[in-house]
PDB file of N, CA, C and O in Angstrom:
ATOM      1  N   UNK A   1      -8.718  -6.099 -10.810  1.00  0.00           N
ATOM      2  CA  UNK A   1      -9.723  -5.104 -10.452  1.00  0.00           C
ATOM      3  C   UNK A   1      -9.050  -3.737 -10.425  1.00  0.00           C
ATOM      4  O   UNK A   1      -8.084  -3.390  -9.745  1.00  0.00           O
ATOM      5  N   UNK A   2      -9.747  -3.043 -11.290  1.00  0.00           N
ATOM      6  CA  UNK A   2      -9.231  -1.278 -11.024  1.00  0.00           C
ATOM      7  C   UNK A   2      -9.855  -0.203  -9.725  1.00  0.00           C
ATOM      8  O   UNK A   2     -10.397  -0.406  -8.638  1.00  0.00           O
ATOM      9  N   UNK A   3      -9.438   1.048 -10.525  1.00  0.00           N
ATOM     10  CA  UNK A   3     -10.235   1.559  -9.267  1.00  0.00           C
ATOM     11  C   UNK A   3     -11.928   2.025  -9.024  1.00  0.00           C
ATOM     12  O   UNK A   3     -12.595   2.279  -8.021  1.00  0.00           O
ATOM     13  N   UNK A   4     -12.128   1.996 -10.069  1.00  0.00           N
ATOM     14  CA  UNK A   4     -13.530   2.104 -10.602  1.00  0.00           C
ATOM     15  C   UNK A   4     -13.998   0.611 -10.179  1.00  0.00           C
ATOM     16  O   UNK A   4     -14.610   0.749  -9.120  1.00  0.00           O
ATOM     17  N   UNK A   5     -13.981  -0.395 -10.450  1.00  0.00           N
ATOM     18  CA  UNK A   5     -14.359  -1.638 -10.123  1.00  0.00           C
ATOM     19  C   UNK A   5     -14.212  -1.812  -8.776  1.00  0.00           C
ATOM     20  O   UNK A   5     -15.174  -2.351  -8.229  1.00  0.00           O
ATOM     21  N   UNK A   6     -13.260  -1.503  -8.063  1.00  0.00           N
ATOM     22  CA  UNK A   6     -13.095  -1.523  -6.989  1.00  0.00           C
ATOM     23  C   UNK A   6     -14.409  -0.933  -6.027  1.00  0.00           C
ATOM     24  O   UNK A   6     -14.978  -1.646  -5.201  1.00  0.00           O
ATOM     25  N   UNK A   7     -14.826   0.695  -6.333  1.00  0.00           N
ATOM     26  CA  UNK A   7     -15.553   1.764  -6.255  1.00  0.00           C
ATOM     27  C   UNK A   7     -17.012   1.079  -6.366  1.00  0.00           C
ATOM     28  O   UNK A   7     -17.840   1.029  -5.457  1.00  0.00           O
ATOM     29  N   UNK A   8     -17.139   0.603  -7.569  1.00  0.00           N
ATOM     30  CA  UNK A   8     -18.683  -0.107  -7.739  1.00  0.00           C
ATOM     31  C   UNK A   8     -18.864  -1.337  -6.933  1.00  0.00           C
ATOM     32  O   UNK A   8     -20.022  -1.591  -6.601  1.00  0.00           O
ATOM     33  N   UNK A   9     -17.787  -2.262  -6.507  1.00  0.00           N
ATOM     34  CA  UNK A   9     -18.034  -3.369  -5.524  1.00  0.00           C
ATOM     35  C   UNK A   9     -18.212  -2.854  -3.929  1.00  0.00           C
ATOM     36  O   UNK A   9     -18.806  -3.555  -3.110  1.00  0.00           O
ATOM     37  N   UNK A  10     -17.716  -1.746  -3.638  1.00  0.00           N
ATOM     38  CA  UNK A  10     -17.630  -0.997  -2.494  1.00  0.00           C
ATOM     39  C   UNK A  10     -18.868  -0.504  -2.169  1.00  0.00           C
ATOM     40  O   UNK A  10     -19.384  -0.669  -1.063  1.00  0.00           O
ATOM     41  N   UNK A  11     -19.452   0.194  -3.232  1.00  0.00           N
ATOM     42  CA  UNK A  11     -20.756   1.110  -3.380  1.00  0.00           C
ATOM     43  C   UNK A  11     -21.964  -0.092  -3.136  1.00  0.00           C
ATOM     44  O   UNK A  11     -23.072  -0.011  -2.607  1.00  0.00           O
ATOM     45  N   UNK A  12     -21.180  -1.326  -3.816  1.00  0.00           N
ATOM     46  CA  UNK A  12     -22.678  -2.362  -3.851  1.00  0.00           C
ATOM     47  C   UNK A  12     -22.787  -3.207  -2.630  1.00  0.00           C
ATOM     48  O   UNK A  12     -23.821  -3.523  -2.042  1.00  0.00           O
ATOM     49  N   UNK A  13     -21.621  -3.506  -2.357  1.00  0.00           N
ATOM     50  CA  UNK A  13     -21.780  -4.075  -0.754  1.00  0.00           C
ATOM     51  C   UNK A  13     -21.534  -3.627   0.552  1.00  0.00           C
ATOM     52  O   UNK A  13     -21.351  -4.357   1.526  1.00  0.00           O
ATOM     53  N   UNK A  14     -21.536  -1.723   0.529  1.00  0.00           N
ATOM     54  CA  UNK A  14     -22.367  -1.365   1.592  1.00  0.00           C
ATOM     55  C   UNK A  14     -23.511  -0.434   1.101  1.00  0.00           C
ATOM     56  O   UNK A  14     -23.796   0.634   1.642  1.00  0.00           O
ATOM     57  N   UNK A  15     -24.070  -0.907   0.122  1.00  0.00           N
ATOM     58  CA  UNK A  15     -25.065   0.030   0.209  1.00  0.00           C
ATOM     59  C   UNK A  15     -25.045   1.557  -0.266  1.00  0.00           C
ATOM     60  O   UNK A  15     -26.063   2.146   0.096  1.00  0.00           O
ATOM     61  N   UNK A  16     -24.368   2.148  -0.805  1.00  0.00           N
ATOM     62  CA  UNK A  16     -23.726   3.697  -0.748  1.00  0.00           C
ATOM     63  C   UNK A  16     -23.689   3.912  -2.764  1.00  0.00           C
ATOM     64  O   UNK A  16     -23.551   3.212  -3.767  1.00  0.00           O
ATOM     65  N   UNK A  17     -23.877   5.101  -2.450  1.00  0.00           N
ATOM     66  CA  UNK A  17     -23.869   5.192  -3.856  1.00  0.00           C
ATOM     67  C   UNK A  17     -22.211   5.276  -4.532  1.00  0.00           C
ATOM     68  O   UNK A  17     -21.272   5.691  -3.853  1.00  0.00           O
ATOM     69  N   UNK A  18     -22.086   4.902  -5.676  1.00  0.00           N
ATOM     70  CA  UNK A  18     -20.648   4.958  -6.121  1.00  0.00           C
ATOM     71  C   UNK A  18     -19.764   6.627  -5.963  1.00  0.00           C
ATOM     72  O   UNK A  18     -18.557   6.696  -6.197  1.00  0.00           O
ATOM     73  N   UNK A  19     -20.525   7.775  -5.571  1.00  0.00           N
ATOM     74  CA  UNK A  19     -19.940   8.909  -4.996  1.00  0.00           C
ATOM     75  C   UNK A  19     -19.437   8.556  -3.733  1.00  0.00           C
ATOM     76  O   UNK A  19     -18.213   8.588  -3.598  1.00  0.00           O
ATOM     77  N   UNK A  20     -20.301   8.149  -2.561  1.00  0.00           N
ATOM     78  CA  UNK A  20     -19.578   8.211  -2.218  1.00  0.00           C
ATOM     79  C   UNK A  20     -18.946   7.273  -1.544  1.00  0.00           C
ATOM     80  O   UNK A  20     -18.379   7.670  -0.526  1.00  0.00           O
ATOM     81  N   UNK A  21     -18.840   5.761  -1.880  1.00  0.00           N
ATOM     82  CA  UNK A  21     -18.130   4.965  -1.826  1.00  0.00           C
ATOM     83  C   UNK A  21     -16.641   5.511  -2.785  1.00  0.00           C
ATOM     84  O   UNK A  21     -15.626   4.855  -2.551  1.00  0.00           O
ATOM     85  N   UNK A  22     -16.533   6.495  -3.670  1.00  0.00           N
ATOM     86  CA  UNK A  22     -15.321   6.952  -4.254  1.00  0.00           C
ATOM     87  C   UNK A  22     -14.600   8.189  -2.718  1.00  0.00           C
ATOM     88  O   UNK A  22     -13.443   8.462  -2.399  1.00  0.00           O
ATOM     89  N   UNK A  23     -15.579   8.511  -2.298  1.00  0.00           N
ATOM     90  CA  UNK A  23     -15.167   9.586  -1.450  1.00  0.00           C
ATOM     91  C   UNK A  23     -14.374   8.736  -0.027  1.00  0.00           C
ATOM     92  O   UNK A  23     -13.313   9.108   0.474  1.00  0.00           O
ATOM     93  N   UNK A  24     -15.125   7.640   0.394  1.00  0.00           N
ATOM     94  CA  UNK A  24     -14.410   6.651   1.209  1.00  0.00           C
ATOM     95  C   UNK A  24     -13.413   6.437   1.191  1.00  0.00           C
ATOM     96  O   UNK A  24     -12.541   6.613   2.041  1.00  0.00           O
ATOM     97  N   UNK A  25     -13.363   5.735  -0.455  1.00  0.00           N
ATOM     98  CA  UNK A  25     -11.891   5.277  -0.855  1.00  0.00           C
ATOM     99  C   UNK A  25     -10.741   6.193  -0.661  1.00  0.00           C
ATOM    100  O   UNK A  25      -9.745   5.883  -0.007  1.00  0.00           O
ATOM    101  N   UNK A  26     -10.900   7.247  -1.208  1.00  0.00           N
ATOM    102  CA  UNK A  26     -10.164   8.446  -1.188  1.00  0.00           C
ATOM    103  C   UNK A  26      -9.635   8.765  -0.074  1.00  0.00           C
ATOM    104  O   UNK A  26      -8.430   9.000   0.009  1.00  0.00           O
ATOM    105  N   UNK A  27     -10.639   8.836   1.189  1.00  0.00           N
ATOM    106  CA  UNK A  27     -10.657   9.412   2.349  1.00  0.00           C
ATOM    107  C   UNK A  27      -9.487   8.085   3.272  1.00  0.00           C
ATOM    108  O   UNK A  27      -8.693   8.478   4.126  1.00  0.00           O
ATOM    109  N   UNK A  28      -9.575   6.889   2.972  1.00  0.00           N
ATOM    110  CA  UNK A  28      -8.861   5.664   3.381  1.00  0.00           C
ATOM    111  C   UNK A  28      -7.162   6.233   2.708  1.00  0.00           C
ATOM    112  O   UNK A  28      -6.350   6.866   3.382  1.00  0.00           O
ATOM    113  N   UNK A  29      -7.041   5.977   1.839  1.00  0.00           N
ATOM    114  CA  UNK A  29      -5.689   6.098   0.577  1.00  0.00           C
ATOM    115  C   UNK A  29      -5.042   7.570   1.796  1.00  0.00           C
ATOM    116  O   UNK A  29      -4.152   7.413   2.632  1.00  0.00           O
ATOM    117  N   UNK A  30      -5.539   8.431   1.626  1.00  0.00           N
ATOM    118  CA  UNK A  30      -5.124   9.642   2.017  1.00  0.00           C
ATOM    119  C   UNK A  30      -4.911   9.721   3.179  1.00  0.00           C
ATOM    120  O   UNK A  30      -4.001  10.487   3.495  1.00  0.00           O
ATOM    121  N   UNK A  31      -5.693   8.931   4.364  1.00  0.00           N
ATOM    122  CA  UNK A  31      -5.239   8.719   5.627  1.00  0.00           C
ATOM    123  C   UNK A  31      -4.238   7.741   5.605  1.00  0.00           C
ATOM    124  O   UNK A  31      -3.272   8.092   6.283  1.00  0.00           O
ATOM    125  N   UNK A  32      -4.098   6.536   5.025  1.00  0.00           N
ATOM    126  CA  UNK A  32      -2.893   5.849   4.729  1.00  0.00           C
ATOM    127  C   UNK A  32      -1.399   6.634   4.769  1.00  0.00           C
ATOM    128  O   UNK A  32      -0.682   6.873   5.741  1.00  0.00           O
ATOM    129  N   UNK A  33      -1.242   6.882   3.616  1.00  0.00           N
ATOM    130  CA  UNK A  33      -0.249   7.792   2.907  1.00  0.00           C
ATOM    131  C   UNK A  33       0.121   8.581   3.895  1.00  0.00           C
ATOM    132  O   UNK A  33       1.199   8.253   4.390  1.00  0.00           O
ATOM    133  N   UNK A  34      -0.517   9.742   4.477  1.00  0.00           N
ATOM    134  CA  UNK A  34      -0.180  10.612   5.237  1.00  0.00           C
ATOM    135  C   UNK A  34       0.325   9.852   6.867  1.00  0.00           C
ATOM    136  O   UNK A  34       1.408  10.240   7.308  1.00  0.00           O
ATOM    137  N   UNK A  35      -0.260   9.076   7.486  1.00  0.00           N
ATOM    138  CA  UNK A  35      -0.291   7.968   8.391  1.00  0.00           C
ATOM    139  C   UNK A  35       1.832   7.369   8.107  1.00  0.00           C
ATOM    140  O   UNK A  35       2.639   7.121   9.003  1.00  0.00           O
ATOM    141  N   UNK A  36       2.029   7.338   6.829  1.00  0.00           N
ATOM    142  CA  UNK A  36       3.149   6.782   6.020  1.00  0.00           C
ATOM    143  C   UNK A  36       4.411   7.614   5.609  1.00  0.00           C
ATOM    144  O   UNK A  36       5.604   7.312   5.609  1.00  0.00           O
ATOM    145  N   UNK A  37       3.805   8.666   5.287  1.00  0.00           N
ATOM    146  CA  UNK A  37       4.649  10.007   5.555  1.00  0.00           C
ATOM    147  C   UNK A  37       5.304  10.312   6.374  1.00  0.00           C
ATOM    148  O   UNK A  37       6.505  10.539   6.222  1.00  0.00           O
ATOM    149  N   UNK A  38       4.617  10.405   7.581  1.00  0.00           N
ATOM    150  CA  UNK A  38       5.279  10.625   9.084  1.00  0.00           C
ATOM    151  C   UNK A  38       6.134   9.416   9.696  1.00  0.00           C
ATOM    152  O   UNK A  38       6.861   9.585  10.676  1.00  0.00           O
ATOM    153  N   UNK A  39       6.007   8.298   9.106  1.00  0.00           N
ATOM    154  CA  UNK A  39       6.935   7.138   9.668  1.00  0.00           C
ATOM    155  C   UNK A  39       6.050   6.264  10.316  1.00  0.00           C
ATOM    156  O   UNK A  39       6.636   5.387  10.950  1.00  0.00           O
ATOM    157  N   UNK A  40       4.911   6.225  10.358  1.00  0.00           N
ATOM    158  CA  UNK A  40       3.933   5.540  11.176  1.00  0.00           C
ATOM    159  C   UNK A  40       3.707   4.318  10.419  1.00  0.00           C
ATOM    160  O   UNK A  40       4.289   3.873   9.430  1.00  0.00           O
ATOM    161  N   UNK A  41       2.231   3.648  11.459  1.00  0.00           N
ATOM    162  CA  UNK A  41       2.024   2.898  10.584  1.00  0.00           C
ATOM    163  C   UNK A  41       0.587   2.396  10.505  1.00  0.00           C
ATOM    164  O   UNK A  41       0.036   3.036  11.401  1.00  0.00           O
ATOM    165  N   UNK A  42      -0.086   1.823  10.094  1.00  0.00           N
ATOM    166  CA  UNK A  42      -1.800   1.705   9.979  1.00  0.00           C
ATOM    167  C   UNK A  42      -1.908   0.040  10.024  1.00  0.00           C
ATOM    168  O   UNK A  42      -1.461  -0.840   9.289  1.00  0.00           O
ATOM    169  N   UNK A  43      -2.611   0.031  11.081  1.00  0.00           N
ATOM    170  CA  UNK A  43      -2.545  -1.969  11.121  1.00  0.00           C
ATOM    171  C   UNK A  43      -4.096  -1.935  11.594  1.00  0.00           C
ATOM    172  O   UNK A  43      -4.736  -1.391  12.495  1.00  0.00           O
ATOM    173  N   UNK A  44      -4.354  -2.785  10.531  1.00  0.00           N
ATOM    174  CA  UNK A  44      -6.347  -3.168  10.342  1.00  0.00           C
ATOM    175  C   UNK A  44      -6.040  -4.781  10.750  1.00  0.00           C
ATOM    176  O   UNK A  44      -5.415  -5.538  10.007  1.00  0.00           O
ATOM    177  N   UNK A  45      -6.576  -5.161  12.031  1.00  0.00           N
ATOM    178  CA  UNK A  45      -6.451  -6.358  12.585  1.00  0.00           C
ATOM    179  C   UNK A  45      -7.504  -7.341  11.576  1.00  0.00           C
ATOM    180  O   UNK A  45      -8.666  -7.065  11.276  1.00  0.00           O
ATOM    181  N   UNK A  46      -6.603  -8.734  11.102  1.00  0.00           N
ATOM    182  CA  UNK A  46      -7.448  -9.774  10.388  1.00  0.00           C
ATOM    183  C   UNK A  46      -6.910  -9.098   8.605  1.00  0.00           C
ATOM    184  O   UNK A  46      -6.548  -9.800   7.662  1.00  0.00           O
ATOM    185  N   UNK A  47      -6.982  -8.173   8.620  1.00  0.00           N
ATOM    186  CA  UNK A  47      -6.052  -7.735   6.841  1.00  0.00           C
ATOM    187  C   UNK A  47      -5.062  -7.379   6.688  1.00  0.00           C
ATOM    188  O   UNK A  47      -4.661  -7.563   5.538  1.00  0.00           O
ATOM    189  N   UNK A  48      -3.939  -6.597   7.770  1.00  0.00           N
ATOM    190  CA  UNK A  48      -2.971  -6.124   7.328  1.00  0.00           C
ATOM    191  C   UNK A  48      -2.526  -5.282   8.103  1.00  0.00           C
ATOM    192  O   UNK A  48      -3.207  -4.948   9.073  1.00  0.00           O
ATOM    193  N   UNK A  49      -1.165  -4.680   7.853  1.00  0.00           N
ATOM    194  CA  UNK A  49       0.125  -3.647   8.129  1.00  0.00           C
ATOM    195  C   UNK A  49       0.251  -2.650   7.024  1.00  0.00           C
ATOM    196  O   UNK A  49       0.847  -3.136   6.063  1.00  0.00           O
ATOM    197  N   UNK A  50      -0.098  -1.488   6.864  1.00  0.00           N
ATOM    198  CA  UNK A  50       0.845  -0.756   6.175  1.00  0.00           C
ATOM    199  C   UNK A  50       2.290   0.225   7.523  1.00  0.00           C
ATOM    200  O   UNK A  50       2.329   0.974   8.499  1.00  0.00           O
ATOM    201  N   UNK A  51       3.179  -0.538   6.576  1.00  0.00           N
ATOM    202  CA  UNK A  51       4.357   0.261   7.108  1.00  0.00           C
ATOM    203  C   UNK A  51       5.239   0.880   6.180  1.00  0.00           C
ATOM    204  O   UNK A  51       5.263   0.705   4.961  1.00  0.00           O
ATOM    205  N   UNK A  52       6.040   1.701   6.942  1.00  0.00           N
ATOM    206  CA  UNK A  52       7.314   1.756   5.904  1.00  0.00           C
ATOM    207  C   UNK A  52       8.882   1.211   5.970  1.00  0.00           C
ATOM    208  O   UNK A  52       9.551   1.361   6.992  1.00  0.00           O
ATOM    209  N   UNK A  53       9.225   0.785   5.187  1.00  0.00           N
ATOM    210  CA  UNK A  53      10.947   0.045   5.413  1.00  0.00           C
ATOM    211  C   UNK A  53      11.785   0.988   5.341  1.00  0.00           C
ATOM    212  O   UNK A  53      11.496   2.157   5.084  1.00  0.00           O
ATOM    213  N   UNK A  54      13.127   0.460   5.609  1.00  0.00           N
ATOM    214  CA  UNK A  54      14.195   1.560   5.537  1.00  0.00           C
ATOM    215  C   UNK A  54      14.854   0.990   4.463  1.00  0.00           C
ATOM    216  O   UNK A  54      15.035  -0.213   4.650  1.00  0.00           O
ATOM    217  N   UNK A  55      15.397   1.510   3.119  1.00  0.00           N
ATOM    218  CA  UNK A  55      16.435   0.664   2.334  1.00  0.00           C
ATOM    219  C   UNK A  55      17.499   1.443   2.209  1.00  0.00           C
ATOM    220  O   UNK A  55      17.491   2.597   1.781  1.00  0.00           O
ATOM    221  N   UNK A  56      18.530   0.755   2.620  1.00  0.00           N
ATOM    222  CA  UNK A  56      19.917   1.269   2.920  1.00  0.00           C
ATOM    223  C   UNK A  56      20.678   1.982   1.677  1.00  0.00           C
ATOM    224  O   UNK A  56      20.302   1.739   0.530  1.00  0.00           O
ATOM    225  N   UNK A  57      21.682   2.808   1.911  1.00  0.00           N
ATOM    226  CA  UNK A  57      22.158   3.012   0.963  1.00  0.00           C
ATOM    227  C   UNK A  57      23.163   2.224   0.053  1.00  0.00           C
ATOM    228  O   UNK A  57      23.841   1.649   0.904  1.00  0.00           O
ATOM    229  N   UNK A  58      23.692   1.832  -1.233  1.00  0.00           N
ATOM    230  CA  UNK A  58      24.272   1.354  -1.610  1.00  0.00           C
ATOM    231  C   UNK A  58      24.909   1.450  -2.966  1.00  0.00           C
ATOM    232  O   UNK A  58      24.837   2.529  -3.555  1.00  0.00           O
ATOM    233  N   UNK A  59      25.495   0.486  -3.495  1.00  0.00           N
ATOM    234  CA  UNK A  59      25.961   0.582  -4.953  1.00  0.00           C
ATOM    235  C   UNK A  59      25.562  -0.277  -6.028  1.00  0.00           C
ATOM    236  O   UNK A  59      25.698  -1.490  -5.869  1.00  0.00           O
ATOM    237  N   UNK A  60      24.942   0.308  -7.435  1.00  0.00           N
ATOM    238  CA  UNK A  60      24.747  -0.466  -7.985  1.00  0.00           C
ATOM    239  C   UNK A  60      25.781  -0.824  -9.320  1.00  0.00           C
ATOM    240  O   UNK A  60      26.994  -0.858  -9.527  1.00  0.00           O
ATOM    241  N   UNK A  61      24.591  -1.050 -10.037  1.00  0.00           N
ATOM    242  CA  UNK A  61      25.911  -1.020 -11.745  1.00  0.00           C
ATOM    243  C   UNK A  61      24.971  -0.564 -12.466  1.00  0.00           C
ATOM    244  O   UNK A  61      23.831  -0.978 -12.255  1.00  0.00           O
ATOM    245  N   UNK A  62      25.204   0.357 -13.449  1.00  0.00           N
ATOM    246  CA  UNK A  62      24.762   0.955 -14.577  1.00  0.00           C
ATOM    247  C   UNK A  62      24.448  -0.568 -15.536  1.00  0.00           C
ATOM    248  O   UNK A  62      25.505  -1.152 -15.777  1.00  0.00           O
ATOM    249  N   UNK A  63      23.543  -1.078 -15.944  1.00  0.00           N
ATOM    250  CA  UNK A  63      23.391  -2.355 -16.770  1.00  0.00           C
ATOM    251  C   UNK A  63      24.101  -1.989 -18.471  1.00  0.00           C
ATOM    252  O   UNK A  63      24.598  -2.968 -19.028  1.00  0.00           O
ATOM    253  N   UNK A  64      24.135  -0.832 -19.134  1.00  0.00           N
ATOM    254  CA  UNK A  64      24.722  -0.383 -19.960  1.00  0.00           C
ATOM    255  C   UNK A  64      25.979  -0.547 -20.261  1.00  0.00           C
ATOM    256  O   UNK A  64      26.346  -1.361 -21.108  1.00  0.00           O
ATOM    257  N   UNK A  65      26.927   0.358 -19.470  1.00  0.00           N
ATOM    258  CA  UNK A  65      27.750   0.344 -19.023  1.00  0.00           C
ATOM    259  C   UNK A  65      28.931  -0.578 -18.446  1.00  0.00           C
ATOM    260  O   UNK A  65      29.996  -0.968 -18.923  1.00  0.00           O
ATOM    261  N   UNK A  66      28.381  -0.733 -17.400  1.00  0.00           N
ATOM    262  CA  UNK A  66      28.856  -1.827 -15.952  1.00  0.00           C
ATOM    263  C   UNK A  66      29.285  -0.558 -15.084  1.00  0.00           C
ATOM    264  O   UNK A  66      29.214  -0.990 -13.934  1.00  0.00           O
ATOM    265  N   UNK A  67      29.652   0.643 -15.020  1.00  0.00           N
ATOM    266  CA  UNK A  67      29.431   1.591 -14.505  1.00  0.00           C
ATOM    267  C   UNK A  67      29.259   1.467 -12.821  1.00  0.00           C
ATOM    268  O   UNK A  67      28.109   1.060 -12.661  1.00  0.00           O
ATOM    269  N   UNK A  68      29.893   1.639 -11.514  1.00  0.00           N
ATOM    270  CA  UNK A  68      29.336   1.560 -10.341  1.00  0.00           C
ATOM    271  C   UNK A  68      28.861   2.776 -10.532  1.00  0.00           C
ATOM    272  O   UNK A  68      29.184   3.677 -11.306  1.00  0.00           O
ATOM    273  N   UNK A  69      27.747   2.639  -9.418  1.00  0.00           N
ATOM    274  CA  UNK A  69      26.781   4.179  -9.448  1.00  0.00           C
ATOM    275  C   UNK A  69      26.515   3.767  -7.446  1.00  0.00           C
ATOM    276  O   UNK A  69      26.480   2.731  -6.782  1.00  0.00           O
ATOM    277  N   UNK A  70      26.381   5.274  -7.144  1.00  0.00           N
ATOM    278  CA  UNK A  70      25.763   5.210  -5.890  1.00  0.00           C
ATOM    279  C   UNK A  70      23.948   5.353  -5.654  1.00  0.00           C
ATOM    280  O   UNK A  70      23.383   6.442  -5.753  1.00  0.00           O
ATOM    281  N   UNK A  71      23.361   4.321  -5.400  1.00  0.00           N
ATOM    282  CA  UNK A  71      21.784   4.534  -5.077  1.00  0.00           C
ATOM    283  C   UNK A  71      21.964   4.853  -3.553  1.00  0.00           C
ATOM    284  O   UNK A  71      22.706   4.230  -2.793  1.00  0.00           O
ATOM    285  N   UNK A  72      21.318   5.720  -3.287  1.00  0.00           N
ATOM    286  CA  UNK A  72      20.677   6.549  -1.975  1.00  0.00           C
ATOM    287  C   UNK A  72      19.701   5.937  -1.336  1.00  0.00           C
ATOM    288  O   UNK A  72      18.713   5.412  -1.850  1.00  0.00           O
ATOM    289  N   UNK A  73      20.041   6.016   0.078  1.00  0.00           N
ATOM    290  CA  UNK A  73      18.636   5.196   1.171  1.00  0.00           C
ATOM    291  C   UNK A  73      17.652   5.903   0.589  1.00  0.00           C
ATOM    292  O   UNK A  73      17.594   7.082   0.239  1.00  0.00           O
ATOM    293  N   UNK A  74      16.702   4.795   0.524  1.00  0.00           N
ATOM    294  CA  UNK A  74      15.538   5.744   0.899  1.00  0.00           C
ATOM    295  C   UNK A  74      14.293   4.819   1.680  1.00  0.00           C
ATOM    296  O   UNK A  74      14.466   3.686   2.131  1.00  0.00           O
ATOM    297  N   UNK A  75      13.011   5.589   1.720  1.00  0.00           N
ATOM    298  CA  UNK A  75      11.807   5.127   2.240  1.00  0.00           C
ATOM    299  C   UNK A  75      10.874   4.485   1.139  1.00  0.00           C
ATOM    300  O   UNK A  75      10.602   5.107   0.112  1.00  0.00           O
ATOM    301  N   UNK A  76      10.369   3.148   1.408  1.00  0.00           N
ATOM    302  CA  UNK A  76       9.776   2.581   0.469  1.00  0.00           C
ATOM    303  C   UNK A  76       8.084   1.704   1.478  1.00  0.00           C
ATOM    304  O   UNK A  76       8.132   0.798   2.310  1.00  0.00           O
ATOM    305  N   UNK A  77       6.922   2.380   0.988  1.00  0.00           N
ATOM    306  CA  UNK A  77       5.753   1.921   1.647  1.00  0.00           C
ATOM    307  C   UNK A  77       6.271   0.215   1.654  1.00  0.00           C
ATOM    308  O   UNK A  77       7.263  -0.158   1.027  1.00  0.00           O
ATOM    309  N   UNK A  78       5.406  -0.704   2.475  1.00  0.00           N
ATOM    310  CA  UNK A  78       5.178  -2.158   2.796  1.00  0.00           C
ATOM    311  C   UNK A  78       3.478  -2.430   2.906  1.00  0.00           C
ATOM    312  O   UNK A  78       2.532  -1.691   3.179  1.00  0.00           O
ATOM    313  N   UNK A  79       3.594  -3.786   2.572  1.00  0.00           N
ATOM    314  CA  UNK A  79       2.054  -4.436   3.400  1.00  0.00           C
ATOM    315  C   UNK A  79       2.722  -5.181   3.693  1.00  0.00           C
ATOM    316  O   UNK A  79       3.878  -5.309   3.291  1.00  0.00           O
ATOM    317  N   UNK A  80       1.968  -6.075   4.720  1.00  0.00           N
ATOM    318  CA  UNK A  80       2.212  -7.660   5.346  1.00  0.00           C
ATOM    319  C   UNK A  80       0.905  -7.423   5.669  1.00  0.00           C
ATOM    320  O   UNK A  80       0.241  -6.578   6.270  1.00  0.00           O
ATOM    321  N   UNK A  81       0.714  -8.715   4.918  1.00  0.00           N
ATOM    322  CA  UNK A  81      -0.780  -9.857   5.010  1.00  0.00           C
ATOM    323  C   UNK A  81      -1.213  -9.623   6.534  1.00  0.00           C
ATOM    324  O   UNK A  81      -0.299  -8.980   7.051  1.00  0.00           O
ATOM    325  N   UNK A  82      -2.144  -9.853   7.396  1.00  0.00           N
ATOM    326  CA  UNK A  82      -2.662 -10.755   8.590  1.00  0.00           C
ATOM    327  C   UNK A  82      -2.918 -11.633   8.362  1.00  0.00           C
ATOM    328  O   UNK A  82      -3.174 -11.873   7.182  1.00  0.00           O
ATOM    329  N   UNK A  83      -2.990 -12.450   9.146  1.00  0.00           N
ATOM    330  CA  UNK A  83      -3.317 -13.960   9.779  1.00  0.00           C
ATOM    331  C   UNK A  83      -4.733 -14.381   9.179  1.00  0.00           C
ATOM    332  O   UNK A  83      -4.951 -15.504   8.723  1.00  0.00           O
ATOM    333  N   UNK A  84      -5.537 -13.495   9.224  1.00  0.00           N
ATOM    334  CA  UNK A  84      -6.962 -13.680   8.312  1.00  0.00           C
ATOM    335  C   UNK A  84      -7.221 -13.566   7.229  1.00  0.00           C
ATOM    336  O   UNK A  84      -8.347 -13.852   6.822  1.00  0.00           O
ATOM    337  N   UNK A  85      -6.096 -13.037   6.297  1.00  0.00           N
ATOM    338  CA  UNK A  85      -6.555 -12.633   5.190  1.00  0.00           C
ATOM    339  C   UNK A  85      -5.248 -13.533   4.457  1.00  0.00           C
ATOM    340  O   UNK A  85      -4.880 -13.111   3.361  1.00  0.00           O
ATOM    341  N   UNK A  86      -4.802 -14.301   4.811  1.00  0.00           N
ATOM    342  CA  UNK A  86      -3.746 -15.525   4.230  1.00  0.00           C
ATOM    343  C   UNK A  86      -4.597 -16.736   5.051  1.00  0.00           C
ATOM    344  O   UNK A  86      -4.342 -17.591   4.204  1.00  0.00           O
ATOM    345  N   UNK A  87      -5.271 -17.346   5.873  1.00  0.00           N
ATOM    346  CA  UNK A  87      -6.105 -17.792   5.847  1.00  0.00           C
ATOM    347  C   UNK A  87      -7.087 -17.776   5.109  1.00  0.00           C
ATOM    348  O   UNK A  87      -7.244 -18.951   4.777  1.00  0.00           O
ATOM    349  N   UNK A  88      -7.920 -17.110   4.602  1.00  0.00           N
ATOM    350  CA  UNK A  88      -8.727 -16.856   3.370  1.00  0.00           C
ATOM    351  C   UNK A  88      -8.442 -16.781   2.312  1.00  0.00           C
ATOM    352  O   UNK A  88      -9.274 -17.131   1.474  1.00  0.00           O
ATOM    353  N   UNK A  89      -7.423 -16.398   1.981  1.00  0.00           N
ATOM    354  CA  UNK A  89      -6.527 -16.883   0.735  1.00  0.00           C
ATOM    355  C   UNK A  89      -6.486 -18.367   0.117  1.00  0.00           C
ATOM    356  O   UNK A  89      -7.051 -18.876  -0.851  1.00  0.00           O
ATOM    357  N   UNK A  90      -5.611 -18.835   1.049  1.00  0.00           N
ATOM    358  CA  UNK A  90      -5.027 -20.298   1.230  1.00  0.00           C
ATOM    359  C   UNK A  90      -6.581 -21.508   1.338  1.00  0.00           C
ATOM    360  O   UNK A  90      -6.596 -22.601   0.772  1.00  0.00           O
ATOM    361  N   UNK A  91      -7.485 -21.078   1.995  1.00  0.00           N
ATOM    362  CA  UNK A  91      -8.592 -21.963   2.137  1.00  0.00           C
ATOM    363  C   UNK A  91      -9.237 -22.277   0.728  1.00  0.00           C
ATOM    364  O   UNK A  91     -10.209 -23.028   0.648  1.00  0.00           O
TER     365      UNK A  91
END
């Protein structure tokens, strides 16, 4: 499913026209992100966690090469499932 598909299943099962079921979406993503930015985190009980991880700094290898190279920590978004929505999965 894209985001348009996404948009028209949204629009059709609440009712809303595909404006602004796009404006929803938007308005969700953007509170996310920003929510994610700051180090926080957004937890919708029964679907999910968005958080963010820490990934350490380290060394890799150039695959070319064999080359060691240094990769830099950085911040990388997460989900983890809830309990309801891996139940519904799995059923």
């Amino acid at each position: 499913m894209n985001k348009t598909e996404l948009v028209a299943a949204m629009a059709e099962q609440a009712g809303l026209s595909r404006k602004d079921a796009e404006k929803a979406l938007k308005a969700f993503t953007d509170v996310v992100s920003e929510e994610l930015q700051k180090g926080g985190k957004v937890q919708l009980v029964g679907f999910g966690t968005f958080e963010v991880s820490q990934r350490a700094a380290r060394e890799g290898r150039n695959p070319q090469t064999g080359e060691v190279m240094p990769i830099a920590a950085s911040r990388a978004p997460k989900f983890k499932a809830g309990k309801a929505l891996k139940d519904l999965i799995n059923a």
